[in-house]
N, C-alpha and C positions, 0 to 999 in steps of 0.2 A: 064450613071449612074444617076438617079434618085437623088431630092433633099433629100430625106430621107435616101437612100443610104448612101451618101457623106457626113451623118453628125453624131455625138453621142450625143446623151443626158444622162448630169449628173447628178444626186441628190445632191445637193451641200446644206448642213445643212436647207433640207425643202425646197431648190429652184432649179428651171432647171435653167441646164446651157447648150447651145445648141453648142456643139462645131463643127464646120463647117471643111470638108477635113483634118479630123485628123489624116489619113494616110501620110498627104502634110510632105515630110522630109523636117525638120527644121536645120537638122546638118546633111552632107553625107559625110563631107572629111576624116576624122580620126574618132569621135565618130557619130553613125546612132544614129538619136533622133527622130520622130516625133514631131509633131505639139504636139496630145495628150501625148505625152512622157512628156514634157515641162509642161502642164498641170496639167497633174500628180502629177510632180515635184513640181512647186508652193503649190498643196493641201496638199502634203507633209509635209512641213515646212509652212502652212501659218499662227500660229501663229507669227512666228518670222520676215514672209515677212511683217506681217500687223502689226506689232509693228513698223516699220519706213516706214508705208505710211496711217498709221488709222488716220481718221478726217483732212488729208491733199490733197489738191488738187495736182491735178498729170497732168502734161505733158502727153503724149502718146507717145513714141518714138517708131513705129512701124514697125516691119520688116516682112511685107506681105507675103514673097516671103522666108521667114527663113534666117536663122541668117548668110548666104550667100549671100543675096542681100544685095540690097542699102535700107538703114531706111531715114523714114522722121518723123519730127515731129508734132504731131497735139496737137496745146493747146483745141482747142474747143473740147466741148464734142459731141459727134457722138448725129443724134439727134434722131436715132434710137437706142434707149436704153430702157433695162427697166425701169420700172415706181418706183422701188424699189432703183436706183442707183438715188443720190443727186447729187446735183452741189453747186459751189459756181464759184460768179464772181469775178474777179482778175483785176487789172487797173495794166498797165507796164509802164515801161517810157519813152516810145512812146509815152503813152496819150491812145493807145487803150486798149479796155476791152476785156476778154473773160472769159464764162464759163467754167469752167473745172470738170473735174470728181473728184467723190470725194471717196473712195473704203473704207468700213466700217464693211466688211465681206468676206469668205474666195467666196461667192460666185462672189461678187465684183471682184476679183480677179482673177477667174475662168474665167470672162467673156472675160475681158481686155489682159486676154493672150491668147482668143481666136483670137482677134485684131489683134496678131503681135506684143505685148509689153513682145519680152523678158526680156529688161532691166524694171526698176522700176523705174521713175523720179518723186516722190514726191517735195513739195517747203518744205522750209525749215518754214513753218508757220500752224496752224492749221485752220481751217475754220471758227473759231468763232471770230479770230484777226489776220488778212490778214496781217497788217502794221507790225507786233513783231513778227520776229522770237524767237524762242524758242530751235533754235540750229546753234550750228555756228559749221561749218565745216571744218576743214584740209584736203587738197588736195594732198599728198604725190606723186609729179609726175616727176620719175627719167627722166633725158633726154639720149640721145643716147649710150652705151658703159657705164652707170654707172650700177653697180653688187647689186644684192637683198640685200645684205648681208648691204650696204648703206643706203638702203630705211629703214631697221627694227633701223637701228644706228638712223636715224634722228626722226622716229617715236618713239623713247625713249629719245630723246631731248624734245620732245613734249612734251612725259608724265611728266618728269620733270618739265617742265617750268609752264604747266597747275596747276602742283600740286601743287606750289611756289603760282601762283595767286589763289588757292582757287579754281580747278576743276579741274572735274573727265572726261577723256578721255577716250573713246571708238572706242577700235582700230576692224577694219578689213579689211582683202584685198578690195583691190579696182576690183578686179576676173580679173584684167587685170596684169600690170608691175609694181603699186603703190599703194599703200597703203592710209587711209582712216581713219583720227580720228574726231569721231564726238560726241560732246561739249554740252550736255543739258545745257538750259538754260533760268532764265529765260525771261517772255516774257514781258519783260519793256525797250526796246532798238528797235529805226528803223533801218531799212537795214543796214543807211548809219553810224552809233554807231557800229553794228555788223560786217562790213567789214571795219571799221576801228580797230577794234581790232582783228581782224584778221591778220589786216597787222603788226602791233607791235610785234604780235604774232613768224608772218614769221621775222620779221626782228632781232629779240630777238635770234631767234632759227638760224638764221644765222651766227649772229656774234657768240655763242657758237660753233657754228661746221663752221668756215666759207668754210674748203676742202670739205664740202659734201653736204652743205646744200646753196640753192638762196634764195632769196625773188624778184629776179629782174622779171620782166613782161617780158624785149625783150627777144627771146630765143637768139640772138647774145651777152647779157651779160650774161647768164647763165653759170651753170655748176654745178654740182653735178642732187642733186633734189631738184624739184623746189615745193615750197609753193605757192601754186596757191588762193590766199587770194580774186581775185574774183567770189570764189564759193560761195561768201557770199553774194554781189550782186544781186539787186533784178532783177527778172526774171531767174536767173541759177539756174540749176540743177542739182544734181547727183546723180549717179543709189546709190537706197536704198540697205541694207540687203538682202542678200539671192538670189542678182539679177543677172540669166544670161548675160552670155556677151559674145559675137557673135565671140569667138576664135574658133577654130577644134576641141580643145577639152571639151566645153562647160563647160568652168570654172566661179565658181559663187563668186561674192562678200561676201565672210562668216565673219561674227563678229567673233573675239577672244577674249581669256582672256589676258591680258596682260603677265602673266606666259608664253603663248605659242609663243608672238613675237618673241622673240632672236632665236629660231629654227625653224617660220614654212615658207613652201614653198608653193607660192601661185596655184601652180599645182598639189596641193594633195587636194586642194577643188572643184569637179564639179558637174555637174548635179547627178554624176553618183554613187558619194563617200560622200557626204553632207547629204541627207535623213536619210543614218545609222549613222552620225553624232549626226545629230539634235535628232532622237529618241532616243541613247543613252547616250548625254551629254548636253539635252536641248538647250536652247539660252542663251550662255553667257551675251547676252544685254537685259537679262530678266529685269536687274532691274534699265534701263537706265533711267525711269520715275521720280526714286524714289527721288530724290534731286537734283534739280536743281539748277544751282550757278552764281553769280553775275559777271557780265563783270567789275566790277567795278577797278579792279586791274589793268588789261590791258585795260581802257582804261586811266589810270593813268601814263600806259607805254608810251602810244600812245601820250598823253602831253608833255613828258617827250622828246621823239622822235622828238615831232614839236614844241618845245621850240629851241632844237639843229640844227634846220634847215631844220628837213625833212620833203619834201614836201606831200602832199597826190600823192600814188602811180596811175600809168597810170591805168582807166575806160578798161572794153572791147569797143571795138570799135566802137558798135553800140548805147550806151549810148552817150545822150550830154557831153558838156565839163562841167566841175566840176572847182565852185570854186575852186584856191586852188594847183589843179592840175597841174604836172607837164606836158612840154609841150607832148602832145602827135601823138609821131612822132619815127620812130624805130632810134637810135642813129648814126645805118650807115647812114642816112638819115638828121639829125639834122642838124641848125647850129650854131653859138656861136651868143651868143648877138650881137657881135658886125659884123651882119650877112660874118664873113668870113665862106666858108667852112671849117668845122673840116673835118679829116679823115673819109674817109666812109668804112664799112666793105663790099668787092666785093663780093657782092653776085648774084647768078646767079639763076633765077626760072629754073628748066628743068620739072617741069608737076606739072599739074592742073586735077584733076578729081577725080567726085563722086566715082569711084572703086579705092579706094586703091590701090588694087592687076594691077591696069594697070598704077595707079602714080608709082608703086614701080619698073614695067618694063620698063616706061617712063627712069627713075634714072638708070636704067642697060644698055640701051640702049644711053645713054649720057656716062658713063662711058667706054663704048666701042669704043665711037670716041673719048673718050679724055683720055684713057688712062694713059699717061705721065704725065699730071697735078693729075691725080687720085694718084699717087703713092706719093705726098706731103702729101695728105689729114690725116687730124684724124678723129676719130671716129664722133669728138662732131660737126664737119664741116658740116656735111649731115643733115639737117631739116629735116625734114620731120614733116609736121602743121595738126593737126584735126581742119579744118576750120569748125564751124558751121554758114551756112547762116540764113534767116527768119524761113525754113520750114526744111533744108537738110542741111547734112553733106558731106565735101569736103577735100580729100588730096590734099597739094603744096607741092611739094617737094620742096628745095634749096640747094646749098651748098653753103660754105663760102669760096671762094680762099685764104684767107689771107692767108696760108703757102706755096701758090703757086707763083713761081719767077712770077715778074710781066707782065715779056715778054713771060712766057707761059703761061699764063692766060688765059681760052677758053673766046669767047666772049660770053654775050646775045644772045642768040637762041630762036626761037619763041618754045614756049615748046612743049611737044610732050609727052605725049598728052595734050591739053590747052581747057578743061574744065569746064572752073568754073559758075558753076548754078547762082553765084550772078552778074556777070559782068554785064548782061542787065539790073538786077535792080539798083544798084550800078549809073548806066550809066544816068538810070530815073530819080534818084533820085540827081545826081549833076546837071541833067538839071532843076530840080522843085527848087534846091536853086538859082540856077542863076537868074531864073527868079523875084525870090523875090525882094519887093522894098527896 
């Protein structure tokens, strides 16, 4: 097949958009999607997809192979691009810089999901003031066995709480298992201002619902759903509006009115049922621009919080240590000042790997030789981690024996399947600090 063949060219508001093997199925298990299906879909809604990625630099998180393979991420922008698509550079807290794309029209948009970016990963910053965001974000993410009907209870804590300090929350599915509210605001605050009121945020909204709602980091002190407060954090990102997300049935991240939370189910929004949405009930976060509001309450909370003794919550991992910081280290793992062992929670890795779907057979395949200990377990016992490395994403699975007699306890098994993309760098990288003077 011929290079003209294998590709379509769009008209995209006065620009080609050259879309490459747009036959290539993007979705074949449950929903059949093409490449160009997907496409489509974006020009569709791209009002409302370019309302929470216009004038912001974007991550690429690109799934080549459809939303059935493995995605990696690209910050730098492809250097084969049109001459029409801007950039802007970014500094992380590594110390490194990179350009990143900057998407400012539907054709922008067109291009980028010719890429492989089903999802959308915008920063939370515009490109004129890299250092201030101008949105801070709620992460609504249930852990294992907890029911939707929880997730919409605690995102109406949120609205609450928001609306006590003076903002207006904008809720939508997260197109995955959690939910999603995110916080104009404005842009007079660094990262580390805005992920600290994040976390007052989460901890506020915790102690109001404490049976359903965490703010804790380890997922071994979790339970219910967790407030994931370093999505505020600089260098993180999460899929915008209107963004596909790589399930079966190609369910999309849709903004709501807050009217439609307490009933809606995040499976009645997809690629497939969203378009006739958008056409005839617009974008509910049409007017998320309109007034933006002052962190200045919560971060009043956040004083109020580290007056009483709390400490600044655990960094992701890959960030330095942080004044301030509590130690970070997972609490099965810690030990008490006065270095005796505390209590460790027994946890066992049983798989490591970029496919999911072969960590999740790894975890059935352990289940099957341990049977007996399996039938202690609860639901919330079974981890199962979205690790993201430098470039790629990675499932651990673990489970937690604590409700297992201590004498049937399976041991540490080399896991199966074991893995993980970051181990060699990981490995490089403890030998470059040893070597320091």
């Amino acid at each position: 097949m011929s290079k003209e063949e294998s590709s379509e060219a769009l008209s995209v508001e006065g620009r080609e958009v050259r879309v490459t093997h747009p036959d290539k199925p993007y979705f074949s298990k449950q929903t059949k999607l093409s490449k160009l299906d997907i496409v489509r879909y974006y020009l569709s809604v791209a009002p409302g997809a370019l309302a929470g990625i216009k004038d912001r630099p974007l991550v690429l998180k690109r799934f080549v192979n459809g939303a059935e393979g493995e995605a990696f991420y690209q910050k730098r922008a492809p250097t084969d691009r049109p001459a029409w698509l801007r950039t802007v550079t970014l500094s992380f807290p590594s110390g490194r810089t990179a350009e990143e794309i900057v998407v400012d029209d539907a054709a922008g948009l067109a291009w980028i999901v010719n890429l492989g970016c089903i999802e959308l990963h915008p920063h939370p910053v515009r490109s004129g003031n890299l250092e201030h965001p101008d949105e801070l974000r709620v992460d609504l993410d249930p852990g294992p066995g907890v029911a939707w009907p929880d997730v919409r209870t605690v995102a109406l804590e949120v609205k609450a709480l928001l609306e006590e300090m003076g903002l207006r929350g904008w809720p939508k599915t997260s197109g995955s298992r959690g939910m999603h509210v995110n916080v104009r605001i404005e842009p007079r605050w660094p990262f580390s201002e805005v992920r600290r009121a994040a976390i007052a945020l989460s901890r506020e909204v915790e102690r109001r619902a404490p049976a359903l709602a965490s703010s804790k980091w380890w997922k071994e002190e979790r339970h219910g759903v967790f407030l994931d407060y370093n999505q505020n954090a600089k260098d993180r990102t999460t899929c915008s509006a209107y963004s596909v997300r790589p399930l079966p049935d190609a369910r999309v991240s849709t903004p709501l009115d807050w009217s439609e939370v307490p009933e809606c189910e995040p499976a009645d929004f997809t690629v497939l049922s969203v378009p006739r949405r958008f056409a005839e009930l617009g974008d509910p976060h049409a007017g998320i621009d309109a007034a933006p509001g002052s962190l200045e309450k919560l971060l009043e909370l956040a004083a109020r919080d580290e007056a009483a003794g709390l400490a600044d919550a655990p960094w992701p991992p890959h960030f330095r240590k942080m004044e301030g910081e509590a130690p970070r280290v997972a609490p099965s793992r810690a030990k008490s000042a006065a270095k005796k062992p505390r209590e460790k929670m027994p946890l066992v890795v049983v798989a490591n790997s970029p496919d999911k779907q072969a960590a999740l057979a790894g975890l059935e395949k352990w289940k099957n030789r341990h049977a007996e200990a399996v039938g202690f377990l609860a639901v919330d016992d079974v981890l199962v981690d979205a690790m993201r490395g430098r470039s790629s994403t990675w499932t651990r699975i673990r489970v937690n024996l604590r409700h297992v007699p201590e004498a049937q306890r399976p041991p540490q098994e080399t896991p199966d399947p074991d893995d993980d993309p970051t181990r060699e760098w990981r490995a490089s990288f403890s030998g470059r600090r040893r070597k320091l003077p």
